[in-house]
C-alpha positions, 0 to 999 in steps of 0.5 A, spaced: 622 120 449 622 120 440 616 124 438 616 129 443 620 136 443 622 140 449 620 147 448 624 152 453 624 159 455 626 163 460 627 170 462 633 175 465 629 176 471 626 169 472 630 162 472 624 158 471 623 150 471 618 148 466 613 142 464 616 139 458 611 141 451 611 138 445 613 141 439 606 145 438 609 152 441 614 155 444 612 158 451 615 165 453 616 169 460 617 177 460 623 180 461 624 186 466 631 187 462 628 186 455 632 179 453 628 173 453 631 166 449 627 160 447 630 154 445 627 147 443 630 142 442 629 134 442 633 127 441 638 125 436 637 127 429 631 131 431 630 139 429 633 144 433 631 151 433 635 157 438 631 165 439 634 171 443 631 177 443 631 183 445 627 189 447 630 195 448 638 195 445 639 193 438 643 185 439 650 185 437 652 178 439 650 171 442 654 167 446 648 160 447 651 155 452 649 147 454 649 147 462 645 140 463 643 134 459 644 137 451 650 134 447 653 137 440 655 132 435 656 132 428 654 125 423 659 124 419 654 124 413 653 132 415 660 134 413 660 139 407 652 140 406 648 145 409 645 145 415 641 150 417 639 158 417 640 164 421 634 169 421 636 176 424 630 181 425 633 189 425 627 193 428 631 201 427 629 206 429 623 203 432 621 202 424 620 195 423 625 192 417 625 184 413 628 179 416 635 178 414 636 170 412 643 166 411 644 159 410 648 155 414 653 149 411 658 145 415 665 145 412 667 138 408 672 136 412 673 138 420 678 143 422 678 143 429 673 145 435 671 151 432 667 150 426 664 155 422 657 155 420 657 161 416 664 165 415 662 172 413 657 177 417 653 174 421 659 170 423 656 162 426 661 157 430 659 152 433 663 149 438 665 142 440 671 143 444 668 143 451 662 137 452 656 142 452 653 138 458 659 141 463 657 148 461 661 148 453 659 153 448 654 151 444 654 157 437 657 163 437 654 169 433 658 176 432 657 180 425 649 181 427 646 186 422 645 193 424 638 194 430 638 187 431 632 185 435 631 179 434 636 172 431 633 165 431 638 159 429 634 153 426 638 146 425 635 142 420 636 137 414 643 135 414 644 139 420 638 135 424 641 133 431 647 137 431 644 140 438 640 135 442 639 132 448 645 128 451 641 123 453 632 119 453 629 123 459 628 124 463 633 129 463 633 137 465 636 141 459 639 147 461 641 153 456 645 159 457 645 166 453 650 171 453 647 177 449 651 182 448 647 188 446 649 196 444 650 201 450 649 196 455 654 191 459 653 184 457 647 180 460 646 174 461 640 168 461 639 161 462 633 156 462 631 150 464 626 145 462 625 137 465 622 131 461 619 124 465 
């Protein structure tokens, strides 16, 4: 479905099938624990963007998941150039703070199946060992900023179909996130979203 982006959202209290939207806007459920992911993603070669946020406990980590239908794939083309950015805002306090914002850049050569996007804090791995579609890691984030309310992973440029769907619709793209956040076990949320 070229032309067209699936915008997905979900809360921990509810696991909600939604009608494909396009690119416009992204939609958003409440949350009784506080955590809500978006994601939006479209075929190959096409911009991708993750948000987890929190209200309530400061996020210390994010683990996103692929449970159907999305595929991770690096262009050969994409090694050594930068590919995207991580934006985390912290919210100490209850005082609003500026976004903290770091580039992401593959490595120039494969090492693994764990590929560091950006090697100090905040730490980005993305992961290509388990395919993404079969329940595989996605990204992993550690090293958030101190009060950490909100992080967005955005891949574009070079990094433009690194995360994408595994297939043309119609397909069901499913996400997890496994947010672990101050004082509080770690909790778990997963969207899902169909394309025809």
């Amino acid at each position: 479905m070229t032309g067209r982006r699936l915008t997905i959202a979900l809360s921990a209290s509810l696991i909600a099938v939604i009608a494909a939207v396009s690119s416009a806007g992204a939609q958003h459920s409440p949350a009784d624990s506080g955590l809500q992911l978006s994601a939006s993603v479209g075929p190959w070669r096409s911009p991708a963007s993750i948000t987890v946020s929190s209200v309530g406990p400061a996020i210390t980590a994010v683990t996103v998941s692929g449970q159907r239908d999305v595929a991770v794939g690096i262009p050969g083309r994409a090694w050594g150039s930068a590919v995207g950015v991580l934006v985390s805002v912290s919210v100490p306090a209850g005082h609003g703070a500026p976004a903290a914002s770091v580039a992401l850049r593959l490595p120039r050569h494969p090492a693994g199946p764990d590929v560091v996007l950006h090697r100090h804090a905040p730490r980005v791995v993305l992961h290509l060992g388990t395919p993404a579609h079969l329940g595989g890691r996605l990204v992993t984030l550690t090293g958030l900023p101190l009060g950490t309310s909100s992080v967005r992973l955005t891949l574009r440029g070079r990094g433009a179909g690194l995360v994408g769907l595994a297939h043309p619709c119609p397909a069901t793209p499913t996400f997890s996130a496994r947010v672990t956040r101050v004082g509080t076990p770690p909790a778990s949320v997963t969207s899902s979203s169909s394309c025809r």
